[in-house]
Biopython code that builds the backbone (N, CA, C, O; Angstrom):
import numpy as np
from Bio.PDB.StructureBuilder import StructureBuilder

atoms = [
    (1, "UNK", "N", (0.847, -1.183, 0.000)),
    (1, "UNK", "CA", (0.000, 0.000, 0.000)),
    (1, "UNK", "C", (0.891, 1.245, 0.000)),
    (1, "UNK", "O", (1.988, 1.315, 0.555)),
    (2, "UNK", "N", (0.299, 2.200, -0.676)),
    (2, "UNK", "CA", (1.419, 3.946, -0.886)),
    (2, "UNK", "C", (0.939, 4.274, 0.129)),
    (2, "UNK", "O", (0.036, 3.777, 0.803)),
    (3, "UNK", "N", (1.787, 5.470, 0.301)),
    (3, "UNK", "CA", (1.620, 6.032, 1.365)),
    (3, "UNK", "C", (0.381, 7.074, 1.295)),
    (3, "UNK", "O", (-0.309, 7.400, 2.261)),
    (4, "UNK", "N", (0.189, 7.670, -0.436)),
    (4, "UNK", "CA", (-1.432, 7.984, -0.544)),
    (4, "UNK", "C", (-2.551, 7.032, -0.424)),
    (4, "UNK", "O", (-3.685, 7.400, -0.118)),
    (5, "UNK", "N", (-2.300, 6.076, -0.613)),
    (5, "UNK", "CA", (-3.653, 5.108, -0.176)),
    (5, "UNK", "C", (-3.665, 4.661, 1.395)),
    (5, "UNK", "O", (-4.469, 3.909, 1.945)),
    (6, "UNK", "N", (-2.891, 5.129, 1.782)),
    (6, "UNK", "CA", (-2.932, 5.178, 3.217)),
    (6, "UNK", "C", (-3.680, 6.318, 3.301)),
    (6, "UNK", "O", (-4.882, 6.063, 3.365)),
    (7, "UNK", "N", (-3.448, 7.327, 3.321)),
    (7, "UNK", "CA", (-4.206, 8.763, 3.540)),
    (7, "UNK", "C", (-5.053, 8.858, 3.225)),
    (7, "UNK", "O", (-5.839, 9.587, 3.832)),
    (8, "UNK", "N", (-5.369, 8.290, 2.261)),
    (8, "UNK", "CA", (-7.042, 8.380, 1.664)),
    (8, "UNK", "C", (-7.876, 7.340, 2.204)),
    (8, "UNK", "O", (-9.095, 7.488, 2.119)),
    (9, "UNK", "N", (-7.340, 6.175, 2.818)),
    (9, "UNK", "CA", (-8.559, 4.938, 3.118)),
    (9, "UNK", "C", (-9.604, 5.467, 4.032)),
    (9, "UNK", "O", (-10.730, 4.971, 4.016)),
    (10, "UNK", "N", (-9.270, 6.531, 4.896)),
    (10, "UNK", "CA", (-10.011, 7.090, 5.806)),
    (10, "UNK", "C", (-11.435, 7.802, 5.062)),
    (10, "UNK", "O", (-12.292, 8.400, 5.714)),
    (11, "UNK", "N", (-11.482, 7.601, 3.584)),
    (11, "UNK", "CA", (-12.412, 8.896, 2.948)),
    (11, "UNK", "C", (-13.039, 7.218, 2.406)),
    (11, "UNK", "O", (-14.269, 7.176, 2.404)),
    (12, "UNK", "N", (-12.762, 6.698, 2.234)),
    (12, "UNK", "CA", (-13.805, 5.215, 1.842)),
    (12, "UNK", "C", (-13.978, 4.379, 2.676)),
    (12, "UNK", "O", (-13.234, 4.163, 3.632)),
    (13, "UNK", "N", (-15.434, 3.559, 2.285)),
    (13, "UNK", "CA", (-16.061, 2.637, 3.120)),
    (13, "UNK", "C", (-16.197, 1.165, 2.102)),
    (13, "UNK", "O", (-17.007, 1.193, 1.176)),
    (14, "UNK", "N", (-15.706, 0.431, 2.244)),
    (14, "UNK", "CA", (-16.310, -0.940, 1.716)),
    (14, "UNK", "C", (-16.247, -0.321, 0.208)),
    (14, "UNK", "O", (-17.261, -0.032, -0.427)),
    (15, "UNK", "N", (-14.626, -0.122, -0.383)),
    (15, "UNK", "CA", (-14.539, 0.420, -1.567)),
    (15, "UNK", "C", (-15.375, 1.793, -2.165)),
    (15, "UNK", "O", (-15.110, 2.132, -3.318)),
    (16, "UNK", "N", (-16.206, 2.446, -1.525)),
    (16, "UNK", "CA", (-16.683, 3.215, -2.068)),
    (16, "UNK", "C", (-16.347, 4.864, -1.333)),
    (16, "UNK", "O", (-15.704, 4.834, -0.283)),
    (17, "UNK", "N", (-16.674, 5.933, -1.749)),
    (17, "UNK", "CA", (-16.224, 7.080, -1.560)),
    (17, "UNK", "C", (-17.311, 7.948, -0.520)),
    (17, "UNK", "O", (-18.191, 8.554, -1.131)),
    (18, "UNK", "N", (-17.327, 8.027, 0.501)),
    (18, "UNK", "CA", (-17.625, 8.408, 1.325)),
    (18, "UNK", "C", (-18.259, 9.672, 1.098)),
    (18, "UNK", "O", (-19.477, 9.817, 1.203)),
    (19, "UNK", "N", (-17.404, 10.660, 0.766)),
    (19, "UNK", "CA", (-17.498, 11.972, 0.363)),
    (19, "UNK", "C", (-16.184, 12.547, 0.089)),
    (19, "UNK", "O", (-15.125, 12.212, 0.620)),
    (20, "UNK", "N", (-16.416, 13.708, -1.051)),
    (20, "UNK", "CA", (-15.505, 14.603, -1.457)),
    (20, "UNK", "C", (-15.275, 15.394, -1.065)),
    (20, "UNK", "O", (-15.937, 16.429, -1.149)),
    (21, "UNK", "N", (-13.773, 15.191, -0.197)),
    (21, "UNK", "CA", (-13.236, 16.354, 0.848)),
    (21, "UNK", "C", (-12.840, 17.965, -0.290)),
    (21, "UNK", "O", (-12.237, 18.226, -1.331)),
    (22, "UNK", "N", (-13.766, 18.774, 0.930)),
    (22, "UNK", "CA", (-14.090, 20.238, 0.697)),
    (22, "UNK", "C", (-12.315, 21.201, 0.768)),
    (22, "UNK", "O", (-12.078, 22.302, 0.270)),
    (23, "UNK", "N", (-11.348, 20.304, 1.548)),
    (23, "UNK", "CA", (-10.131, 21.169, 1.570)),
    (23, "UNK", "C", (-9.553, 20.935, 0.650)),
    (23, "UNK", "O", (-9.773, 19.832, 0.150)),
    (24, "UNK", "N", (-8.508, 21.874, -0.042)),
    (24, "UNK", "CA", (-8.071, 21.504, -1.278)),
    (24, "UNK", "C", (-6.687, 20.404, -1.412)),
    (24, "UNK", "O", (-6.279, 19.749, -2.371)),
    (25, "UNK", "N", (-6.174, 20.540, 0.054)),
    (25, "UNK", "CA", (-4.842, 19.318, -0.276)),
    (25, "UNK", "C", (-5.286, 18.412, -0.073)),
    (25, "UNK", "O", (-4.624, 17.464, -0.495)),
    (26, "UNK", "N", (-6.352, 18.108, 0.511)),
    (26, "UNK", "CA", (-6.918, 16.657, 0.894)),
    (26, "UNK", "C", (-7.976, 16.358, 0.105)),
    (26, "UNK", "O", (-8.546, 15.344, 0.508)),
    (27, "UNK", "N", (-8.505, 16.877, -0.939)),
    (27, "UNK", "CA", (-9.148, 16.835, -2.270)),
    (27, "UNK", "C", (-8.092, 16.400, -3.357)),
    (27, "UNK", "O", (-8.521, 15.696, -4.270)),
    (28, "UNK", "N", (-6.672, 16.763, -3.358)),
    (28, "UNK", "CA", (-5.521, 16.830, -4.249)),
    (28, "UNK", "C", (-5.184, 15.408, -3.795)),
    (28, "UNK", "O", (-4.864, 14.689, -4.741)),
    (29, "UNK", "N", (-5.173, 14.880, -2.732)),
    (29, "UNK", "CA", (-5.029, 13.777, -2.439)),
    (29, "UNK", "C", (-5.511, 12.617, -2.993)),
    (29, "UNK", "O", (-4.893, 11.708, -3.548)),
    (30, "UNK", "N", (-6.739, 12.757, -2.770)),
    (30, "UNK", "CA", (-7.823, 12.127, -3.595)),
    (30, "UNK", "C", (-7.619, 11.641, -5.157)),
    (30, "UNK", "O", (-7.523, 10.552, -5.724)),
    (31, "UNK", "N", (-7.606, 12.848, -5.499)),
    (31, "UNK", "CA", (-7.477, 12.462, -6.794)),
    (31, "UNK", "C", (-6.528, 11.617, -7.300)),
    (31, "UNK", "O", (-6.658, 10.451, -7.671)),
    (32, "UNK", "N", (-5.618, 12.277, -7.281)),
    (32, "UNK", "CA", (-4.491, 11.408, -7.231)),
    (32, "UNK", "C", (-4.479, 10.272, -6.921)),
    (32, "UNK", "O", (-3.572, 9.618, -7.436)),
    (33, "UNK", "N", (-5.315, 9.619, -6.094)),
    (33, "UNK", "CA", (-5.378, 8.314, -5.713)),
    (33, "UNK", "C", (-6.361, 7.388, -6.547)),
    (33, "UNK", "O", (-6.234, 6.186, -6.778)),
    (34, "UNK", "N", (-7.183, 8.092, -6.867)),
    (34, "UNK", "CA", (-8.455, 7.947, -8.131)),
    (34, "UNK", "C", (-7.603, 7.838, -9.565)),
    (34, "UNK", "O", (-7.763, 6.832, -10.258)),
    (35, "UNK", "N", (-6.303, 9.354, -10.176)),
    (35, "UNK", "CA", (-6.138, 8.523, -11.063)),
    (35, "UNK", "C", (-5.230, 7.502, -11.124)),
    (35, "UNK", "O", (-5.258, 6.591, -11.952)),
    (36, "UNK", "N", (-4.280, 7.675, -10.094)),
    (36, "UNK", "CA", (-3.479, 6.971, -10.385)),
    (36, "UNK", "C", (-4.288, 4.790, -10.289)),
    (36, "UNK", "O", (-3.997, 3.699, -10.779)),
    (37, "UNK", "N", (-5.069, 5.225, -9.580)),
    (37, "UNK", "CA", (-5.753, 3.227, -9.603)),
    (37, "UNK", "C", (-6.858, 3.109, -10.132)),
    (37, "UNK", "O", (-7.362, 1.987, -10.089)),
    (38, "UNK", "N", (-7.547, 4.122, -10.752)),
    (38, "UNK", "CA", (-8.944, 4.347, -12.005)),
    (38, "UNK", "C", (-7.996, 4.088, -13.315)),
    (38, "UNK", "O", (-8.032, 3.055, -13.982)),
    (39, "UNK", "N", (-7.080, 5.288, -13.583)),
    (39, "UNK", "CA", (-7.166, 5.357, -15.324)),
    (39, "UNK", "C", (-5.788, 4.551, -15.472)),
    (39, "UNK", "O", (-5.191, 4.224, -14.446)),
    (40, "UNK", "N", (-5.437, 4.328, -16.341)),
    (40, "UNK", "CA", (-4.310, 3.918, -17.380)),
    (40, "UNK", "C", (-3.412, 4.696, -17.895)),
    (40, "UNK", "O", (-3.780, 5.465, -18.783)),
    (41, "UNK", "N", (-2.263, 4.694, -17.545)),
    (41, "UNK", "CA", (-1.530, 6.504, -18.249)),
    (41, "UNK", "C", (-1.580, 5.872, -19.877)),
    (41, "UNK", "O", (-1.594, 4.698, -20.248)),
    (42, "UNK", "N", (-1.599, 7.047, -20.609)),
    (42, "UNK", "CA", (-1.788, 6.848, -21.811)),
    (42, "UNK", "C", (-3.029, 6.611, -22.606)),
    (42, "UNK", "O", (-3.209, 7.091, -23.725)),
    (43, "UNK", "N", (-3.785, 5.929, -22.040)),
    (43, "UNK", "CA", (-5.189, 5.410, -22.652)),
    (43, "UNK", "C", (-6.047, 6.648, -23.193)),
    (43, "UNK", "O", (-5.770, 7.817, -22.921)),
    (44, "UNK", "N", (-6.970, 6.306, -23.877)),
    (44, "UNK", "CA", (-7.924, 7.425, -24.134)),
    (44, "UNK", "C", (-9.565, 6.723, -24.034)),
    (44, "UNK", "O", (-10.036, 5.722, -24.574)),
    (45, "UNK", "N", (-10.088, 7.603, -23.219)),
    (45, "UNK", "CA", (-11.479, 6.990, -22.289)),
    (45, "UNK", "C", (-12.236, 8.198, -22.960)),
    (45, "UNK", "O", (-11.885, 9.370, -23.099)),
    (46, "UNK", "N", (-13.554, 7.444, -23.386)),
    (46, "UNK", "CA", (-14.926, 7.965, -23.524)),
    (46, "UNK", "C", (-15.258, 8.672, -22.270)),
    (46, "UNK", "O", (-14.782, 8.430, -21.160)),
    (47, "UNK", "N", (-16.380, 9.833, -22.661)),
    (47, "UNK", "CA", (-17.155, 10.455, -21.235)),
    (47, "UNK", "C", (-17.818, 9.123, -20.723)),
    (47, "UNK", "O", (-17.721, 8.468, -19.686)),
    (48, "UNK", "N", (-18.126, 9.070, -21.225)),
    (48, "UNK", "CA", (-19.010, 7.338, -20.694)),
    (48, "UNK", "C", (-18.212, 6.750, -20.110)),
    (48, "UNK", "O", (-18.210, 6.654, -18.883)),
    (49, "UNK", "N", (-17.148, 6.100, -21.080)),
    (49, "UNK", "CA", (-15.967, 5.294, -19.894)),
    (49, "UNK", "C", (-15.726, 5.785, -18.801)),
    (49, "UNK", "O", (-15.996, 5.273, -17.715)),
    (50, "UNK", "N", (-15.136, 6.939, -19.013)),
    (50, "UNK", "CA", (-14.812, 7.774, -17.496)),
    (50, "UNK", "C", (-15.731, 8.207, -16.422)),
    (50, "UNK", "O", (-15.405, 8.685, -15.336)),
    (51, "UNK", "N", (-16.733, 8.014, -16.797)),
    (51, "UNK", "CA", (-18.588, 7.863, -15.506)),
    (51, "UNK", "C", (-18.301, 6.995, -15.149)),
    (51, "UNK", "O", (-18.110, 6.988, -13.932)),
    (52, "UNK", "N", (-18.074, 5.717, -15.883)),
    (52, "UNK", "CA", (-18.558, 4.217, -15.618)),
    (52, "UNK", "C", (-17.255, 4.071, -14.685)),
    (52, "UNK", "O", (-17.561, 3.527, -13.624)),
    (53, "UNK", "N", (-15.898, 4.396, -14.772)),
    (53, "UNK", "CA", (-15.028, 4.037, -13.785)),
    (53, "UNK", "C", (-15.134, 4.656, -12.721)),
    (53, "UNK", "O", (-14.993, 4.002, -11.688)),
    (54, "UNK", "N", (-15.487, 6.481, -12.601)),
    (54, "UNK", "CA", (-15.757, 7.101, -11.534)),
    (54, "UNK", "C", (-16.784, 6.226, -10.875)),
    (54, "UNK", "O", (-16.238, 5.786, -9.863)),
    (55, "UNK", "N", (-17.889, 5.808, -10.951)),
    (55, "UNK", "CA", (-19.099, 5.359, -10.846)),
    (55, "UNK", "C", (-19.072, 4.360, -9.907)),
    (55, "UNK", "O", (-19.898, 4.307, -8.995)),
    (56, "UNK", "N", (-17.988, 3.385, -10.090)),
    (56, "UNK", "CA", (-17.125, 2.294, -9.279)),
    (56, "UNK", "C", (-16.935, 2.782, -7.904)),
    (56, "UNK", "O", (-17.230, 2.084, -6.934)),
    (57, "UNK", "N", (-16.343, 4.220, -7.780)),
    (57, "UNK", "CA", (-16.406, 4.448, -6.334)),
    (57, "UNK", "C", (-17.120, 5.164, -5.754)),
    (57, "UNK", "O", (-17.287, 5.040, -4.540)),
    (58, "UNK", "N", (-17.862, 6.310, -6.643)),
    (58, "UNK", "CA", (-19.079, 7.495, -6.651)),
    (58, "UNK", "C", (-20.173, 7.414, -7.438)),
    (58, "UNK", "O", (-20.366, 6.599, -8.341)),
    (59, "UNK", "N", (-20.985, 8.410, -7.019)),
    (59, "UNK", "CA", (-22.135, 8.546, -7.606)),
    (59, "UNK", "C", (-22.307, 10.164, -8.462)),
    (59, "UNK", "O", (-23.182, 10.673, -9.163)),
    (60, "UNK", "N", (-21.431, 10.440, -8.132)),
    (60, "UNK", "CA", (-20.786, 12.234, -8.641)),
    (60, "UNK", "C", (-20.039, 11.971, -9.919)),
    (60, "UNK", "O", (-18.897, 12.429, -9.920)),
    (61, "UNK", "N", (-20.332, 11.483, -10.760)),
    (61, "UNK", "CA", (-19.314, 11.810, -11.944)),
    (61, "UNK", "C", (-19.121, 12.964, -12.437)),
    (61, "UNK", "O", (-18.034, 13.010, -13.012)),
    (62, "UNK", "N", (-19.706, 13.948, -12.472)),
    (62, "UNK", "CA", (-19.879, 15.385, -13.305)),
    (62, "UNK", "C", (-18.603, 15.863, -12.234)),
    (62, "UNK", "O", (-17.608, 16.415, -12.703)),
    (63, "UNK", "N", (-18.728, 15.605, -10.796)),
    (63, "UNK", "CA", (-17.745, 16.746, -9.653)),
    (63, "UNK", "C", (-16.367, 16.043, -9.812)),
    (63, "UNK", "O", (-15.396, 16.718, -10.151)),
    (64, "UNK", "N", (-16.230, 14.483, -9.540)),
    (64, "UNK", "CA", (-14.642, 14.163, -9.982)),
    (64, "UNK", "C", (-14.450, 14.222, -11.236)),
    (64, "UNK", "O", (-13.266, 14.459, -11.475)),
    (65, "UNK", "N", (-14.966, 14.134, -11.983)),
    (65, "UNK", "CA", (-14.666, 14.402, -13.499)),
    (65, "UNK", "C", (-13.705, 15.363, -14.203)),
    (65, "UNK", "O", (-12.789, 15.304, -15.023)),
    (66, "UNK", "N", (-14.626, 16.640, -13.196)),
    (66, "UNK", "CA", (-14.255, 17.927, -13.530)),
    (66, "UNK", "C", (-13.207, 18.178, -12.666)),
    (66, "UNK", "O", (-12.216, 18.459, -13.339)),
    (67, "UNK", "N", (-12.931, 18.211, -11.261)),
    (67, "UNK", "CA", (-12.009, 17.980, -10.900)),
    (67, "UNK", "C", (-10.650, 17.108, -11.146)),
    (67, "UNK", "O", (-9.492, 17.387, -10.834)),
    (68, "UNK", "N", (-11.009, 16.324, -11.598)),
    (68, "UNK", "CA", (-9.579, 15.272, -12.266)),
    (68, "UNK", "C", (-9.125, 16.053, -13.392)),
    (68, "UNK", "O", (-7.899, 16.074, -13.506)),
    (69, "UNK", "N", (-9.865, 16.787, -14.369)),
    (69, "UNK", "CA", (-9.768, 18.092, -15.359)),
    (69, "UNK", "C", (-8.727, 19.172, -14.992)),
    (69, "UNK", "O", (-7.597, 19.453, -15.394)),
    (70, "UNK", "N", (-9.557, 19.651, -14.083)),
    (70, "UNK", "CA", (-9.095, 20.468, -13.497)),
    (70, "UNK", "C", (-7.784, 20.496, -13.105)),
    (70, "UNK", "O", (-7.075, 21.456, -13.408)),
    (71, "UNK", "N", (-7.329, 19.483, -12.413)),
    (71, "UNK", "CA", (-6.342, 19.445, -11.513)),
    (71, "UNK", "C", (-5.109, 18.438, -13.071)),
    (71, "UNK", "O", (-3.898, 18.227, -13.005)),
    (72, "UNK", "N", (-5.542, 18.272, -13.591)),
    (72, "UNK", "CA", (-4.607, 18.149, -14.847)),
    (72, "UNK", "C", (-3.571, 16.702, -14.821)),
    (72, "UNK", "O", (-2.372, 16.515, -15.023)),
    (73, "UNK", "N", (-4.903, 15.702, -14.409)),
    (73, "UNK", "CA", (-5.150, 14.473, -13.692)),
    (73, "UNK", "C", (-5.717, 13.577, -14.900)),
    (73, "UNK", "O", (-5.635, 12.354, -14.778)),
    (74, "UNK", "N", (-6.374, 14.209, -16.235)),
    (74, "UNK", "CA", (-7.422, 14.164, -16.927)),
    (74, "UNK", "C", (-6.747, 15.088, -18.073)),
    (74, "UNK", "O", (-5.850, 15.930, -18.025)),
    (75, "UNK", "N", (-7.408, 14.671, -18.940)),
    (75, "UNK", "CA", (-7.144, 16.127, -19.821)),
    (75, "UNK", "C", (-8.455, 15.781, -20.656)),
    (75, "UNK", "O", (-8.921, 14.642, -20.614)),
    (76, "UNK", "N", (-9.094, 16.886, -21.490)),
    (76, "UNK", "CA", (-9.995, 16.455, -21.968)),
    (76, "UNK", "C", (-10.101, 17.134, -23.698)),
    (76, "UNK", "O", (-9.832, 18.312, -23.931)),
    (77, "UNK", "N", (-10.462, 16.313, -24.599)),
    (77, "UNK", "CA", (-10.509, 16.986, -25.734)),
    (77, "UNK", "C", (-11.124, 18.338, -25.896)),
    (77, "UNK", "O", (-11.420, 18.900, -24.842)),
    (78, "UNK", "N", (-11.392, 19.017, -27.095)),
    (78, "UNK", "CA", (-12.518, 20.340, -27.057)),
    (78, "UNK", "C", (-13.376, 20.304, -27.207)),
    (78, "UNK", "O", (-14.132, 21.241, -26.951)),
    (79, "UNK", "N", (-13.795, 19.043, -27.779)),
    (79, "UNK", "CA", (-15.067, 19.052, -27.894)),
    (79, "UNK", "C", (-16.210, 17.966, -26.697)),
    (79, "UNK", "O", (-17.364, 17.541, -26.756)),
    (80, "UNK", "N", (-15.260, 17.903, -25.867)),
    (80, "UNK", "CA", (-15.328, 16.962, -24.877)),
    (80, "UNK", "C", (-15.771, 15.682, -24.791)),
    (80, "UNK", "O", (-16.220, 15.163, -23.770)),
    (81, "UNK", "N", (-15.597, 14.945, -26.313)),
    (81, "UNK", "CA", (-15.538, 13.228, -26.417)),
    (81, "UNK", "C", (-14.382, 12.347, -25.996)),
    (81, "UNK", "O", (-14.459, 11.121, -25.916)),
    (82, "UNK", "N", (-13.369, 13.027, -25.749)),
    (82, "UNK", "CA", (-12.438, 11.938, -25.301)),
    (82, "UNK", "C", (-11.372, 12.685, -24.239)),
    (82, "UNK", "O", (-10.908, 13.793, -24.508)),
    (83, "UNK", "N", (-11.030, 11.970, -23.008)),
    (83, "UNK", "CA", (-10.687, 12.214, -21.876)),
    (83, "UNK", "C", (-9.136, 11.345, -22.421)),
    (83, "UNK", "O", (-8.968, 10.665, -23.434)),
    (84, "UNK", "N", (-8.254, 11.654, -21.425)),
    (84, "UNK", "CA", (-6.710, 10.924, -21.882)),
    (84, "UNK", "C", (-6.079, 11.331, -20.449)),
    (84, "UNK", "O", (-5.853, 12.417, -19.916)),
    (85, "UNK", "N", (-5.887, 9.926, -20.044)),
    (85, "UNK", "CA", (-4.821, 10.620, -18.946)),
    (85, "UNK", "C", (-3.190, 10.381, -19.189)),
    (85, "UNK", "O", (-2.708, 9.261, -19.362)),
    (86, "UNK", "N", (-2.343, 11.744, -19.172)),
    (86, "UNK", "CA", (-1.150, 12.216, -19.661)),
    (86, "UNK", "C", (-0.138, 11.145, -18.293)),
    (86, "UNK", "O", (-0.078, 11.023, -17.069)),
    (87, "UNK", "N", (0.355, 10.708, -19.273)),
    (87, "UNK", "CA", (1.636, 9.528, -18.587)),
    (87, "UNK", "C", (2.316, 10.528, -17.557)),
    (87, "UNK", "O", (2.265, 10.065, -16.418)),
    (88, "UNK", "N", (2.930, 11.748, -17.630)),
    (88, "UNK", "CA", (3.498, 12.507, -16.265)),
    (88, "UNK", "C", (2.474, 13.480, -16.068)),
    (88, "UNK", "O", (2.573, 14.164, -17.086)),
    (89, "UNK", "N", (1.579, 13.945, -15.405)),
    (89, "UNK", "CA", (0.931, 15.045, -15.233)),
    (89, "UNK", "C", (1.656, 16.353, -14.797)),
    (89, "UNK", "O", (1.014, 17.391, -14.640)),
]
sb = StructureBuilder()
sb.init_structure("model")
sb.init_model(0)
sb.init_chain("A")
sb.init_seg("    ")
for serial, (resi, resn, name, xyz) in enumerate(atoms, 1):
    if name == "N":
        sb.init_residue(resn, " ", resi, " ")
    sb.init_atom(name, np.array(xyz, "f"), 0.0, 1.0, " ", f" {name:<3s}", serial, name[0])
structure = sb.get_structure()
């Protein structure tokens, strides 16, 4: 186990996501822990795909979504059909 999945087990229950911490390093945490054991570096995921894996631990796809975006965890095309997560972020 990393030492981020240590830090984060406290935010899940029985694999699933408890809730999305409101502070921002412990939100940064998160994610990070989401993409690094959700996506595939390199791959390129449908909006759909990327619900359906968020979905696995939440019920919020639109808020980690955009946040994994955001935080440049994600990257997302322009026209927003295809999501890619970048091998070094």
């Amino acid at each position: 186990m990393t030492e981020t999945s240590r830090d984060v087990s406290a935010l899940f229950a029985s694999g699933r996501l408890i809730a999305i911490p409101r502070r921002t390093a412990r939100r940064e945490q998160l994610l990070r822990h989401l993409a690094d054991t959700l996506f595939e570096p390199g791959r390129t995921y449908t909006e759909r795909e990327v619900n359906d894996v968020i979905r696995t631990v939440h019920d919020d796809t639109a808020a980690l979504r955009r946040y994994l975006v955001d935080d440049g965890l994600l990257t997302r095309s322009p026209d927003g059909t295809a999501y890619h997560r970048p091998t070094t972020p």
